[in-house]
TILUMZA-937778 format. One record per residue: residue in one letter; x, y, z of N, C-alpha, C in turn. Coordinates in pm, whole numbers. Layout:
BEGIN
 type    n.u    n.v    n.w   ca.u   ca.v   ca.w    c.u    c.v    c.w
    A      X      Y      Z      X      Y      Z      X      Y      Z
...
END
This chain:
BEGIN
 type    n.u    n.v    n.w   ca.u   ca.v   ca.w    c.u    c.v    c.w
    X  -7898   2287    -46  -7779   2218      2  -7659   2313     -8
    X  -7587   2342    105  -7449   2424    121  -7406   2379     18
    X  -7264   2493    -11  -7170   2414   -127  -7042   2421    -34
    X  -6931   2320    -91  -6824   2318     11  -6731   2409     -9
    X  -6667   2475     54  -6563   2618      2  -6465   2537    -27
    X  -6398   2565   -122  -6277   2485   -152  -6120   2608   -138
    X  -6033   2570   -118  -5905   2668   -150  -5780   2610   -214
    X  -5753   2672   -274  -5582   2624   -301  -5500   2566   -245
    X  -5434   2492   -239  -5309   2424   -178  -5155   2511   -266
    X  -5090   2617   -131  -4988   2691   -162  -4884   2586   -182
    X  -4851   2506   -141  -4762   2413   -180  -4745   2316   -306
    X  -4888   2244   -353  -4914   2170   -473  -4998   2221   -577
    X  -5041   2380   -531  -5119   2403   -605  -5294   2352   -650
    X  -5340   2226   -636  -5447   2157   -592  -5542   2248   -526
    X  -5681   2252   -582  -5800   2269   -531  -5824   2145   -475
    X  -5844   2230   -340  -5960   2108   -267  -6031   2155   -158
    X  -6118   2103    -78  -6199   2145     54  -6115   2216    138
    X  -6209   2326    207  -6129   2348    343  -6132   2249    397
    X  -6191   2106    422  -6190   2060    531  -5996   1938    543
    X  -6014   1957    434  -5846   1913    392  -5689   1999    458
    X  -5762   2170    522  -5681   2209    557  -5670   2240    675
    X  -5552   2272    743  -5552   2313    904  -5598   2437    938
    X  -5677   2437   1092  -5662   2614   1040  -5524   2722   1045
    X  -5594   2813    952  -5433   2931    983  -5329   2857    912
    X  -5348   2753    830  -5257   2669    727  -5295   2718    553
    X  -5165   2723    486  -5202   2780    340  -5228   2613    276
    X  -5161   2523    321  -5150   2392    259  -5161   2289    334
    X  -5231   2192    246  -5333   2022    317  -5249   1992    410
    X  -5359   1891    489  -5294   1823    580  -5214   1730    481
    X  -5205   1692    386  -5143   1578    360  -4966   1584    315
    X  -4950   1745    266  -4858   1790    283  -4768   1846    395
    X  -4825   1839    486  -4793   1850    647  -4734   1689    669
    X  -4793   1619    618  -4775   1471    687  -4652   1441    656
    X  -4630   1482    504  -4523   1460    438  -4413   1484    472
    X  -4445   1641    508  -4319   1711    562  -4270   1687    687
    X  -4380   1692    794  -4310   1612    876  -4221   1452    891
    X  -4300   1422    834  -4223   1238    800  -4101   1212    789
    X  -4096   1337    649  -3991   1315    559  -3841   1442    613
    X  -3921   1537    714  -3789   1622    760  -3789   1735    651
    X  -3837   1765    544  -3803   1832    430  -3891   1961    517
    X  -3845   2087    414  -3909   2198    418  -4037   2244    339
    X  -4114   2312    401  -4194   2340    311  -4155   2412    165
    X  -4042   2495    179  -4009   2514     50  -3995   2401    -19
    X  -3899   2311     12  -3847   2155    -97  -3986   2094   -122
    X  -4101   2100      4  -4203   2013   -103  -4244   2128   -163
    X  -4272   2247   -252  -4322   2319   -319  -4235   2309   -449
    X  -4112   2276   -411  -4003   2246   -493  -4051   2134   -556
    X  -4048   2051   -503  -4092   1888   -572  -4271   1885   -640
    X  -4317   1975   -567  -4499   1932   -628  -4427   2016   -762
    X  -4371   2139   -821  -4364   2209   -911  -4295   2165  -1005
    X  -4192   2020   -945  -4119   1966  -1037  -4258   1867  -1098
    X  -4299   1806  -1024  -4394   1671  -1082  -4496   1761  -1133
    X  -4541   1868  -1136  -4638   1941  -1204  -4623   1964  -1347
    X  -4463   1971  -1368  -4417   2052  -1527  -4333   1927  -1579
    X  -4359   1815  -1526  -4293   1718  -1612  -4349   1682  -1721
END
């Protein structure tokens, strides 16, 4: 049985599947969703996952 490649998420830091990411993307779709939604930059959410990381 394959194993699933997993990579980093540059933004939250988070291991998870490639299949979580776009291609030619450092970070999840789910952080994409966000950012778009919300208007913010990818810096500010790297900003915010690093704040909720070290609280």
């Amino acid at each position: 049985m394959p194993r699933t490649k997993s990579r980093i998420c540059d933004v939250t830091g988070i291991k998870t599947s490639e299949n979580n990411f776009y291609k030619n993307q450092s970070h999840v779709k789910a952080v994409d969703n966000l950012r778009r939604t919300t208007g913010a930059t990818k810096e500010q959410m790297q900003r915010m996952f690093h704040q909720i990381n070290n609280y």
